[in-house]
Structure formats: structure tokens, C-alpha cells
KEKOL-255339 format. One line per 4 residues: number of its first residue (from 1); for each residue x, y, z of N, C-alpha, C, O. Coordinates in Angstrom, 1 decimal. Atoms other than C-alpha are relative to their C-alpha. Example, Ala and Ser with C-alpha at 12.3 -4.5 7.8 and 13.67 -1.06 7.14 Angstrom:
residues 2
1> 0.9:-1.2:0.0:12.3:-4.5:7.8:0.9:1.2:0.0:1.9:1.2:0.7; -0.9:-1.1:0.0:13.7:-1.1:7.1:-0.8:1.1:0.8:-0.3:2.2:0.9
This chain:
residues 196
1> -0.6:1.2:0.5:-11.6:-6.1:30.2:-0.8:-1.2:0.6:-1.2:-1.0:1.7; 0.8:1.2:-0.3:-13.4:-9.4:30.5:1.5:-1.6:-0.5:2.6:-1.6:-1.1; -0.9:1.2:0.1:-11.9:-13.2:30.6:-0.9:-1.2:-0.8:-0.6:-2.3:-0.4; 0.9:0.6:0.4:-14.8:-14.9:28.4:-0.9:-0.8:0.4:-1.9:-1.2:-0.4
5> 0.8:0.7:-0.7:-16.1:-17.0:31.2:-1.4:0.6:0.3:-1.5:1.6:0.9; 1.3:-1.1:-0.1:-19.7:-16.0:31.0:-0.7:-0.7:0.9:-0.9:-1.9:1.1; 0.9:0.3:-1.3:-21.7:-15.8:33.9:-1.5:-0.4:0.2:-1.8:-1.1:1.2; 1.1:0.4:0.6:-25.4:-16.1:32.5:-0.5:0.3:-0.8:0.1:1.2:-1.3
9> 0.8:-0.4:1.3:-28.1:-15.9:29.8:-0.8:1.3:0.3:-1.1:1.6:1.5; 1.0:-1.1:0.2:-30.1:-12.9:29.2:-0.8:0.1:-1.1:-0.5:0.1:-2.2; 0.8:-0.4:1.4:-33.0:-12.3:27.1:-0.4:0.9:-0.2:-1.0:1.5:0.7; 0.3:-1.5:0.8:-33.6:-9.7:25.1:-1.8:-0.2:0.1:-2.6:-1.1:-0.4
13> 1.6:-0.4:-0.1:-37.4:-8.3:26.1:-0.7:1.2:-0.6:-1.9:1.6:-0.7; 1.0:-1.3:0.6:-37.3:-5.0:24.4:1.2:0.7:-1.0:2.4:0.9:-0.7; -1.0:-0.3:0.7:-35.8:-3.9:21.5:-0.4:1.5:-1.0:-1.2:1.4:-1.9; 0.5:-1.4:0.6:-36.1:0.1:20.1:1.2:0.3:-0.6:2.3:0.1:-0.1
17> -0.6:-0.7:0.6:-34.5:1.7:17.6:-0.3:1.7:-0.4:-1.2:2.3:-0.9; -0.2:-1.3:0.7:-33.3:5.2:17.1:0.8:0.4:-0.2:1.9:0.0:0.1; -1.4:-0.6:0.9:-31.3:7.5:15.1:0.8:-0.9:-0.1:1.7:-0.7:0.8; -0.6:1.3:0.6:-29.7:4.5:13.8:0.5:-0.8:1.4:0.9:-1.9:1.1
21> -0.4:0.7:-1.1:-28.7:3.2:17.3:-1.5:-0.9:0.6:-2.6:-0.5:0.6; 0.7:1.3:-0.3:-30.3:-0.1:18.8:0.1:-0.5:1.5:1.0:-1.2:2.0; 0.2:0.0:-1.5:-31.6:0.0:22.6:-0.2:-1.3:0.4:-1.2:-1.8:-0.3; 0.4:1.2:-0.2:-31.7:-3.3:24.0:-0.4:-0.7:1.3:0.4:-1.4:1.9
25> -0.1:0.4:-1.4:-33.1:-4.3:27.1:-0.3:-1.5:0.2:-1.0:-2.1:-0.6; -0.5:1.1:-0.3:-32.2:-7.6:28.8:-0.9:-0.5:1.4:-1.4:0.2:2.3; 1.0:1.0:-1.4:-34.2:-9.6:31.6:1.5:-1.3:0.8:1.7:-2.4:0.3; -0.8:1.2:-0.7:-31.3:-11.6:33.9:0.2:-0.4:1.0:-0.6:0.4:1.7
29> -0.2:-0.1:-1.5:-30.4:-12.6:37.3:0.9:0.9:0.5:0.8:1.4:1.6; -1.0:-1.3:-0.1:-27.8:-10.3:37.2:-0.3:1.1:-0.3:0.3:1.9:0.3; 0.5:-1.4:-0.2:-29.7:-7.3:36.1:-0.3:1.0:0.8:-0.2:2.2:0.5; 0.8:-1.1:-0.9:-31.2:-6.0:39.5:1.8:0.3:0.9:1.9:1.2:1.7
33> -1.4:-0.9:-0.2:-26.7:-6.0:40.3:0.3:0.9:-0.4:0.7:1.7:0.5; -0.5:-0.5:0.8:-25.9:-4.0:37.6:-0.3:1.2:0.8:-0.9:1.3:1.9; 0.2:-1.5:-0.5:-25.6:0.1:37.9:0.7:0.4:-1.6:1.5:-0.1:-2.4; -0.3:-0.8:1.1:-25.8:2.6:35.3:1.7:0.6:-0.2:2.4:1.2:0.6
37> -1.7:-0.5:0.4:-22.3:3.4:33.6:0.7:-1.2:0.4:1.7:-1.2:1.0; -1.1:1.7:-0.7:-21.2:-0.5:34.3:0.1:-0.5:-1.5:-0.8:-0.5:-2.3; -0.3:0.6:1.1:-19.5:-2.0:31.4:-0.4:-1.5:0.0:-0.4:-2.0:1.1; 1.0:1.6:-0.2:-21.3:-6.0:30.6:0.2:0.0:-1.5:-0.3:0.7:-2.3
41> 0.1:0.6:1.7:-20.5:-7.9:27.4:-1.0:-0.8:-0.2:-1.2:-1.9:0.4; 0.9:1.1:0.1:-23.3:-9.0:25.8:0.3:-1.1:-1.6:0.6:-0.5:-2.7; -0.6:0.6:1.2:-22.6:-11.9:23.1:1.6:0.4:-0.3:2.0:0.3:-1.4; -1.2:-0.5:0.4:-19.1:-10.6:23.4:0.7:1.5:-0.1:1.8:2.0:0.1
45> -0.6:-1.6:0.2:-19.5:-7.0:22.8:-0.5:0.9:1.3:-1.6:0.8:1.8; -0.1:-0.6:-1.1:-18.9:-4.8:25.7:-1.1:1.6:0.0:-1.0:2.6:-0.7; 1.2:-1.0:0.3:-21.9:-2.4:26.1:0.2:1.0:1.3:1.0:0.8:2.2; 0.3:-0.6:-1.3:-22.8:0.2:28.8:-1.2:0.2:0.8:-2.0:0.7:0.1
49> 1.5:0.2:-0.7:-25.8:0.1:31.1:0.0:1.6:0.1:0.6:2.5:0.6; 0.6:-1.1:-0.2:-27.7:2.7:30.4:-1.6:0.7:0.7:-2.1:1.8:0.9; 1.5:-0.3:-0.9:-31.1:2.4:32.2:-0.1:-1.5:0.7:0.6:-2.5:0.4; 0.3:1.7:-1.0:-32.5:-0.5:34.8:-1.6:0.7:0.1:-2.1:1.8:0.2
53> 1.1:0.2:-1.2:-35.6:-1.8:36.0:0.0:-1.1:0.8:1.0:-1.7:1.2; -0.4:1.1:-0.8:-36.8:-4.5:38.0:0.3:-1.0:-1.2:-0.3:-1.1:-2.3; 0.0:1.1:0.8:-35.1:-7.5:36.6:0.5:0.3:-1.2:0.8:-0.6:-1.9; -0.7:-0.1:1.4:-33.8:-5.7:33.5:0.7:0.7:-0.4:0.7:1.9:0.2
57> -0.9:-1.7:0.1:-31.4:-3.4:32.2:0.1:0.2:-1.9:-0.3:-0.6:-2.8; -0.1:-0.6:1.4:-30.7:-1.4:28.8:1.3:0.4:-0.6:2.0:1.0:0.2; -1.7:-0.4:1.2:-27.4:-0.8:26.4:-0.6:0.5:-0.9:-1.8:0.5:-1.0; 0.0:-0.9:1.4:-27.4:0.9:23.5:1.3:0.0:-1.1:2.4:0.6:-1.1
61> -1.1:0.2:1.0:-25.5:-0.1:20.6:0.1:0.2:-1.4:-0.2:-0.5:-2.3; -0.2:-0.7:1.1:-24.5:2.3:18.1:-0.2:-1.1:-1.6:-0.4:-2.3:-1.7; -0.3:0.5:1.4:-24.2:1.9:13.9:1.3:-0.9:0.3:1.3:-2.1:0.4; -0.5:1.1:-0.7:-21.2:0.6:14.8:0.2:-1.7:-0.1:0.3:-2.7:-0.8
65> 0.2:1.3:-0.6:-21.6:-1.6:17.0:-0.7:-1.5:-1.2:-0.4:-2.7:-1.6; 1.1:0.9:0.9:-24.6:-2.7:14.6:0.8:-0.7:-1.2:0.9:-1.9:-1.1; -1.4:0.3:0.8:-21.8:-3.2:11.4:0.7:-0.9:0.2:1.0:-1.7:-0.7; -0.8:1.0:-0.2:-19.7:-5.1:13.3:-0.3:-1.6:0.4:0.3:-2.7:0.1
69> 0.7:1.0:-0.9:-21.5:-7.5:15.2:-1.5:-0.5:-0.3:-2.3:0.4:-0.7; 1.0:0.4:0.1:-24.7:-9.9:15.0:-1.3:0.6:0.8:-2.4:0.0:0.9; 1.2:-0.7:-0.3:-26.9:-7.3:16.6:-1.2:0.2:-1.2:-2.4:0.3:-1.1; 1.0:-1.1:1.2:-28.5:-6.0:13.4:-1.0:-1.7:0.1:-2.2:-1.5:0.1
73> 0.6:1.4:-0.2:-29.9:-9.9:13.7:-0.9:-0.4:1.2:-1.9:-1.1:1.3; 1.0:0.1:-1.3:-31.3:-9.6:17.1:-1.9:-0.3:0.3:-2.7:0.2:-0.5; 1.3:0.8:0.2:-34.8:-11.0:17.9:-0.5:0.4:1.4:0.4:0.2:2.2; 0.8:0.2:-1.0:-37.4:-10.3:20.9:0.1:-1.7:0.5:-0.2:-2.6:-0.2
77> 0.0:1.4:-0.6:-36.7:-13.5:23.3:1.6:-1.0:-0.7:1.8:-2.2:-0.7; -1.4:0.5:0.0:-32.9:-14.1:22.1:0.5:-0.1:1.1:0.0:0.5:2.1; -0.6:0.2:-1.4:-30.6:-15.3:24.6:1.9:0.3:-0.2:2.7:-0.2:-1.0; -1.5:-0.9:0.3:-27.1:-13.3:25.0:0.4:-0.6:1.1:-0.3:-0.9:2.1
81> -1.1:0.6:-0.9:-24.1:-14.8:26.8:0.6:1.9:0.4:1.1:2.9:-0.2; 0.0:-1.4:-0.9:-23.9:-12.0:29.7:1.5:-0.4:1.0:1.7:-1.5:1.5; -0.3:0.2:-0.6:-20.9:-11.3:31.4:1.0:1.4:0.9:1.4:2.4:0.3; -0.3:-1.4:-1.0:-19.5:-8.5:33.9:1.7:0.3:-0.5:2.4:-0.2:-1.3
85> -1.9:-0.5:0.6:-15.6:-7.0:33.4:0.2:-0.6:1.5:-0.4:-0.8:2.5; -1.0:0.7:-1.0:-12.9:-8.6:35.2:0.3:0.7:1.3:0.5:1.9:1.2; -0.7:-0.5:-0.9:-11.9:-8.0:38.8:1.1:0.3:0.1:1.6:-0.2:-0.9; -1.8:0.1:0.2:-8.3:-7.3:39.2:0.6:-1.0:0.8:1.5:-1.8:0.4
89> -0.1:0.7:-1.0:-8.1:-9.1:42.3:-0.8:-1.4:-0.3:-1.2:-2.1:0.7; 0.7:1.5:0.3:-9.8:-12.3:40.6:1.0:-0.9:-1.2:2.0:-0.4:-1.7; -0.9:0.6:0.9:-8.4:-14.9:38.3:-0.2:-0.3:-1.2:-1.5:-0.4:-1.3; 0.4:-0.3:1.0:-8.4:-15.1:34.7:0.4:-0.9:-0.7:1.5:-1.2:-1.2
93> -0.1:1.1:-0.1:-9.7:-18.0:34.2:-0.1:-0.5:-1.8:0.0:-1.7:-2.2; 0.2:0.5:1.6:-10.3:-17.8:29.9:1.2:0.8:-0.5:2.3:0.2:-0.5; -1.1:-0.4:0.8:-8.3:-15.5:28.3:-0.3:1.9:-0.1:-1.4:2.4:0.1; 0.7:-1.3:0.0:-7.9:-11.3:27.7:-0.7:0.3:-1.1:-0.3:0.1:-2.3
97> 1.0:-0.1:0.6:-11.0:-10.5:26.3:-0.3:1.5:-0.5:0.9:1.6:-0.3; 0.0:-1.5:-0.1:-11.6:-6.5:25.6:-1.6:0.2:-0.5:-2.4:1.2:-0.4; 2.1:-0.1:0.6:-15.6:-6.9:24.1:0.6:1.0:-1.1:0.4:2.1:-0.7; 0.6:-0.8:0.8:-14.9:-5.1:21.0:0.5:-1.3:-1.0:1.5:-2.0:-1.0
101> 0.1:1.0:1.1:-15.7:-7.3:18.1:0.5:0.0:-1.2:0.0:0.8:-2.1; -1.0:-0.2:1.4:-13.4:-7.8:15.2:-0.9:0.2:-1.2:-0.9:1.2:-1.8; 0.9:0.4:0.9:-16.2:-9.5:12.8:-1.0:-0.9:0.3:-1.1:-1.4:1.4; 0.8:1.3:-0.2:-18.7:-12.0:12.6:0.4:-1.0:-0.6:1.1:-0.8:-1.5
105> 0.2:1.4:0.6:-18.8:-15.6:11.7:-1.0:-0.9:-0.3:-2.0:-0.9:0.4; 1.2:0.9:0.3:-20.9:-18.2:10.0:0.3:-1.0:0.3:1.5:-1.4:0.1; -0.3:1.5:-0.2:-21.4:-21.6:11.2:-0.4:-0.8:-1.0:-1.6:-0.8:-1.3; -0.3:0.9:0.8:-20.4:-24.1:8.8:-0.2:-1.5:0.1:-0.4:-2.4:-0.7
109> -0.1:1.8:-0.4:-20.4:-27.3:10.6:0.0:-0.2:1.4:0.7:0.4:2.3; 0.7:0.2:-1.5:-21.9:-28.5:13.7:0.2:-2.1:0.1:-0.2:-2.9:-0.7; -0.2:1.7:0.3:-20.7:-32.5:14.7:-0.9:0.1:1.7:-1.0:1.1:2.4; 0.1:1.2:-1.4:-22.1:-34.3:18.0:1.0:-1.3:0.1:1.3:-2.3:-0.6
113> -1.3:1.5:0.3:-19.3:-36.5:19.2:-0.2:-0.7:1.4:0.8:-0.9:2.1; 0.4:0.8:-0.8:-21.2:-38.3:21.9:0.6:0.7:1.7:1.3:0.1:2.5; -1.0:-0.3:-1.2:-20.0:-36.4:25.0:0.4:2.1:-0.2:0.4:3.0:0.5; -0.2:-1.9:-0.1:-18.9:-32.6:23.6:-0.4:-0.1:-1.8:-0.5:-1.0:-2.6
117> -0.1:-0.2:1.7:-19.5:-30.9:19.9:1.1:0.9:-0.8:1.9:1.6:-0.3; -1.3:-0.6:1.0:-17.3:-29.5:17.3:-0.6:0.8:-0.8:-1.3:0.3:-1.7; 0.2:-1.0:0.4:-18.1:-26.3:16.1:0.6:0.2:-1.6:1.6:-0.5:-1.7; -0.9:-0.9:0.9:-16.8:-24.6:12.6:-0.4:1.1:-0.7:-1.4:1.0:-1.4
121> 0.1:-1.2:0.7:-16.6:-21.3:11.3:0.5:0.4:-0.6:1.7:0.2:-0.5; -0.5:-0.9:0.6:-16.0:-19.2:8.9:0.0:1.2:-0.4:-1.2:1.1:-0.5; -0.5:-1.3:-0.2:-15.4:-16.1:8.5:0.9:0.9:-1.3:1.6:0.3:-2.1; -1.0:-0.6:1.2:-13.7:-13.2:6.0:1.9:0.3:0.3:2.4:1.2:1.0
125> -1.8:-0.1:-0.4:-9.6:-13.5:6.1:0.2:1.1:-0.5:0.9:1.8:0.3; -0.5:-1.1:0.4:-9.2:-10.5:4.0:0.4:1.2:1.0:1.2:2.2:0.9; -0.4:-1.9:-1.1:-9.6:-8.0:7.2:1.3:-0.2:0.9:1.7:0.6:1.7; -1.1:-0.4:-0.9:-6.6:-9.3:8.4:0.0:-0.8:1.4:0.8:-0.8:2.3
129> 0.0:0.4:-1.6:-7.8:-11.2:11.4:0.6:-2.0:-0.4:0.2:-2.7:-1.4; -0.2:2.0:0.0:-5.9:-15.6:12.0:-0.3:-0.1:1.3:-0.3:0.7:2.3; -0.2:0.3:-1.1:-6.4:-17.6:14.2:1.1:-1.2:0.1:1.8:-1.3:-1.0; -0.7:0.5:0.1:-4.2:-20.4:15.2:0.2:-1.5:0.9:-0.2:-1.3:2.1
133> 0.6:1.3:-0.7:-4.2:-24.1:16.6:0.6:0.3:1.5:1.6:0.8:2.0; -0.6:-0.1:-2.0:-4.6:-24.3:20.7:0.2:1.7:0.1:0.9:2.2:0.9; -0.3:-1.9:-0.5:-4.7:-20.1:20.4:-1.7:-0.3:0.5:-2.4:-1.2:0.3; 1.2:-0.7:-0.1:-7.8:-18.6:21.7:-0.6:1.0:-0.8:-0.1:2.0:-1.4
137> 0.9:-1.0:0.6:-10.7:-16.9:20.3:-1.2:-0.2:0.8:-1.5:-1.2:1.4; 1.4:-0.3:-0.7:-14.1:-15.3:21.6:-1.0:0.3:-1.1:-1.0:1.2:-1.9; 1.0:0.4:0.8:-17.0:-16.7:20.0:-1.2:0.9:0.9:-1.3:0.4:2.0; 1.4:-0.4:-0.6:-20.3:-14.5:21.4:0.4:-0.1:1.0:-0.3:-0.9:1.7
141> -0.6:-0.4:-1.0:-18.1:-13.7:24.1:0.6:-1.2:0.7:1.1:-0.9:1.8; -0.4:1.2:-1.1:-17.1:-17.4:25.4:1.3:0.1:-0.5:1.4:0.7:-1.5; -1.5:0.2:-0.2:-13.4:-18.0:25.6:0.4:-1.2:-0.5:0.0:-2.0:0.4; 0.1:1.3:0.6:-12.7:-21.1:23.6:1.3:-0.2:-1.0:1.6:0.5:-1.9
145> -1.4:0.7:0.7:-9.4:-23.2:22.3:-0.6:-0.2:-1.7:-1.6:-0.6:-2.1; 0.7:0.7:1.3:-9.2:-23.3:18.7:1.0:-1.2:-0.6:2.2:-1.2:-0.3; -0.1:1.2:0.5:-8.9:-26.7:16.7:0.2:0.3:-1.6:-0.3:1.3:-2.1; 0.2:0.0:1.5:-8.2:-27.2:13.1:-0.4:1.4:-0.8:-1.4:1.7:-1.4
149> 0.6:-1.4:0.4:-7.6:-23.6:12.1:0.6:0.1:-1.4:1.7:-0.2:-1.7; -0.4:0.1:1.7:-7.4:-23.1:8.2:0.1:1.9:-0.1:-0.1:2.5:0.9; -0.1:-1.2:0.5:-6.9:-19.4:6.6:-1.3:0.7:0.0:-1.1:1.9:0.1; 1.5:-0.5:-0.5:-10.7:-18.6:7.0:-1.1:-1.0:0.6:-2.3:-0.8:0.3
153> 0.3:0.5:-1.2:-11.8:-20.8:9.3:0.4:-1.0:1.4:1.4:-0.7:2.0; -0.3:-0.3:-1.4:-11.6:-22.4:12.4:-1.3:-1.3:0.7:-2.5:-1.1:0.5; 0.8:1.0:-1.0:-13.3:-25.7:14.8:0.1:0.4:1.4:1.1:1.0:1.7; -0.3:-0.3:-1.5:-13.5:-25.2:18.4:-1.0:-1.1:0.7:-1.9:-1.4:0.0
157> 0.5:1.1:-0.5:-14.8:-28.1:20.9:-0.7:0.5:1.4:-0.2:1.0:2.4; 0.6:-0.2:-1.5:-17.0:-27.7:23.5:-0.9:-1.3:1.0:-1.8:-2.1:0.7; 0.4:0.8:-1.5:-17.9:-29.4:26.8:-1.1:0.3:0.2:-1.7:1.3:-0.2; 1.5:-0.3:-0.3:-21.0:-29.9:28.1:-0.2:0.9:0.8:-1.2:1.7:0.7
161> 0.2:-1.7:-0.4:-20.8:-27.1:30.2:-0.4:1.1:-0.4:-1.2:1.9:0.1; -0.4:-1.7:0.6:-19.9:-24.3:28.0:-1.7:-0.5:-0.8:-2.7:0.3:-0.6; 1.1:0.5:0.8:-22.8:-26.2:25.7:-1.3:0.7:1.1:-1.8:1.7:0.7; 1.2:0.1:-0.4:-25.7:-26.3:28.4:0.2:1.6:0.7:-0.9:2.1:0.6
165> -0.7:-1.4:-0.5:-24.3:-22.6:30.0:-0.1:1.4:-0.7:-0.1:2.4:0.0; -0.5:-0.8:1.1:-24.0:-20.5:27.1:-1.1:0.1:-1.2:-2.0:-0.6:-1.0; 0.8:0.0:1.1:-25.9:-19.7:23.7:0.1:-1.2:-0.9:-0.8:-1.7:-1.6; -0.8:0.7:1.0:-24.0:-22.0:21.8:-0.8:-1.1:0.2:-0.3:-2.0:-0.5
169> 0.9:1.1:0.6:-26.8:-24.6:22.0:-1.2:0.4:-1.1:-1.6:-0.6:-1.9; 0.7:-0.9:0.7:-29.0:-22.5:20.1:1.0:0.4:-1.6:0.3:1.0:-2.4; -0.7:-0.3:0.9:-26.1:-22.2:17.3:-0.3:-1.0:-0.7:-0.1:-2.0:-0.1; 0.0:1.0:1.4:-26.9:-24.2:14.0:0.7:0.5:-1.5:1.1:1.6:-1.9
173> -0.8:-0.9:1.0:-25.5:-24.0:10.8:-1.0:1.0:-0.9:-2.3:0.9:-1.0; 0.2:-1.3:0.0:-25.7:-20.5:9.1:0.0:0.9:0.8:0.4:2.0:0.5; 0.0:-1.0:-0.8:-26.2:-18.9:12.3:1.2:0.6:0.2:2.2:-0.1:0.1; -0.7:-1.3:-0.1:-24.0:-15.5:12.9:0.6:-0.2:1.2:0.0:-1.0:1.9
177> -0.7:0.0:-1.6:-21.8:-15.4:16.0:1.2:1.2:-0.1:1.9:1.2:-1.1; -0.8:-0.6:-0.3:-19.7:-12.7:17.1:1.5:-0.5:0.3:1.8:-1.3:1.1; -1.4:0.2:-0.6:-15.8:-12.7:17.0:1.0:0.5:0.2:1.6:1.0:-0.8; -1.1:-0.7:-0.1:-13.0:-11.3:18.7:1.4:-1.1:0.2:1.7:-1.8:1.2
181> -1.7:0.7:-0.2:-9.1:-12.9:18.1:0.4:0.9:0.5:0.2:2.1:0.3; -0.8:0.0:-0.7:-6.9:-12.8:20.1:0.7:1.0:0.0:1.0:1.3:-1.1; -0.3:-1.4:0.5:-5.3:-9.3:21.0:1.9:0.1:0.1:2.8:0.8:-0.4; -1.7:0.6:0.3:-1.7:-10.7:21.4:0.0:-0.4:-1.1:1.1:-0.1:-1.6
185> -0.3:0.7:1.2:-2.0:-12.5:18.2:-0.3:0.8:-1.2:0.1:0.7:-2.4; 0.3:-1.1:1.1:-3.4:-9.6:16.5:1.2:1.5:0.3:1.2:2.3:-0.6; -1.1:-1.2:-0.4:-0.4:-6.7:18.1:0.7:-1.1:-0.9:0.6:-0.8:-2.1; -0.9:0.6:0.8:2.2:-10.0:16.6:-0.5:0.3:-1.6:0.3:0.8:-2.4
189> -0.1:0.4:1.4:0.7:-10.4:13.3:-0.4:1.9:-0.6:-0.8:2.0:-1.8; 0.1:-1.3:1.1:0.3:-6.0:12.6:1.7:-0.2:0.3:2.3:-0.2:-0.8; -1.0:-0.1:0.2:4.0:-6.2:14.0:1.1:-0.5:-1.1:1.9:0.2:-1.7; -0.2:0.8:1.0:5.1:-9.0:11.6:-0.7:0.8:-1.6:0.0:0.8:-2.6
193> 0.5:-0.9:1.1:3.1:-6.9:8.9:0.9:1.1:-0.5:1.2:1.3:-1.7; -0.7:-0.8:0.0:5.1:-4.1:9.6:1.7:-0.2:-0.5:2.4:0.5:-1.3; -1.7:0.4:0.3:8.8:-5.8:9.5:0.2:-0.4:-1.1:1.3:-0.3:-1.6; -0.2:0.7:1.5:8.0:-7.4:6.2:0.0:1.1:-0.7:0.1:1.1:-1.9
């Protein structure tokens, strides 16, 4: 389980494919921590370390994975919002996160409002996934309030923090982003599914 607060960037330095799965190794400050069999969301989706060297480590992310998420997009010298699973004994400071990615999103609209920017996305409603104003959603794994949420899509505001911290400066419109809603809001709306 993760809390979306992402801890640093990683870049992607080596990228192999086989039998349809997509090896990805990473260059971070946190790399020479890690240990094989350690769960680490990258962009959101929860991977497993499968090899290290100095300074780098490897995941491997199935068809899948690739299907659901903006991997199949991946690039030598991308930069992934990296972040480790929650302690128990720590505090949980974004929201419950689980790294498995509902869908992707397209960005539609990018503002500068002198101080933070305003994100919007869109996305397919048909699979079933809302979101909902002041709920949470995980964008490329960050933990982020949403604003102005319509039936397929969705604004979110960010601080210069999360901005200079995170991928999300590197987001323009068209670009892909990973997203997981909310897993409370998604148990309510199959229950509600169900009662109707």
C-alpha cells in the first residue's frame, strides 16, 4: 500500500523487452536502498524489484501492466514519480493508494495561474471509474484533490511543490498519465451498482 506522496524522480536508463513483458531499469537516489522482492510504485503502478546495480534497479512489467498503464509509452531518459510502500507505523499523509492502475488519462488542459497550475483530464467513463469534487485521485502515482469533476473528466491544482517534485512538469497537453480512483469510492459506487 502506498499514500501518493512520492519520494523522488527516477530515470528510466534501460528499457528490454521480452515475451511480451517490459524490463525497466531505473537510475535514483533511492535505488542503491531498495532490495530484491521490494514493492516501489513507479508512475503509480506498483512493480517489484527484480535486479539492482550500482545506482539502479529493474521491474518488470507484464502485458498487463503494459494495457493498462502508460508504460507501452515509455522512453530511454523518462522520469517516473518513485515511491516506496507505506510504513504502518508512519503517517498517511495523501491518501490509500494500492499502485494498481485503473486506466489512463489524456491531458486536455494545462492553465498557469501565477503561483500553482490547473491540470484537466480526461479519460473513458464507460469502465465504470468517477471521480468526485474534493475526492482524491492518483495521477502517476501523486495523491491529488480533485476540482471541477464532470462525468469523464476532472481538474486538479497543484502547488509548486508537487509541480517542481514530481513528473507533472513535464505533462503537456495530450500527454498520457496513469490513474487510480479512489478505492473507497470505487467499493461505494460497485455497492450502489449492486442495490440498484
Amino acid at each position: 500500500m502506498f499514500t501518493g506522496i512520492i519520494e523522488t524522480l527516477g530515470k528510466v536508463v534501460e528499457l528490454q523487452s521480452a515475451e511480451g513483458n517490459l524490463h525497466i531499469t531505473v537510475e535514483s537516489e533511492i535505488s542503491g536502498e531498495l532490495k530484491i522482492d521490494q514493492s516501489v510504485a513507479h508512475n503509480g503502478v506498483c512493480l517489484t524489484v527484480v535486479a539492482m546495480s550500482e545506482g539502479t534497479h529493474t521491474v518488470t512489467a507484464i502485458e498487463e501492466t503494459l494495457n493498462k498503464t502508460n508504460f507501452g509509452e515509455l522512453k530511454i531518459g523518462a522520469l517516473l514519480n518513485l515511491e516506496r510502500c507505506m510504513q504502518m507505523n508512519g503517517r498517511l499523509d495523501g491518501h490509500i493508494v494500492q499502485g494498481h492502475v485503473d486506466q489512463t488519462a489524456v491531458c486536455v488542459g494545462l492553465k498557469e495561474l501565477g503561483g500553482s497550475w490547473e491540470y484537466t483530464f480526461e479519460y473513458d467513463a464507460t469502465k465504470g471509474n468517477v471521480t468526485v469534487e474534493k475526492g482524491s485521485i492518483c495521477i502517476n502515482g501523486i495523491s491529488l484533490t480533485v476540482v471541477n469533476s464532470q462525468r469523464n473528466s476532472f481538474s486538479v491544482a497543484i502547488i509548486p511543490y508537487t509541480f517542481e517534485h514530481t513528473n507533472l512538469k513535464h505533462v503537456r497537453e495530450g500527454s498520457i498519465v496513469n490513474l487510480e480512483f479512489d478505492i473507497i469510492g470505487k467499493y461505494v459506487a460497485r455497492l450502489m451498482g449492486k442495490i440498484i
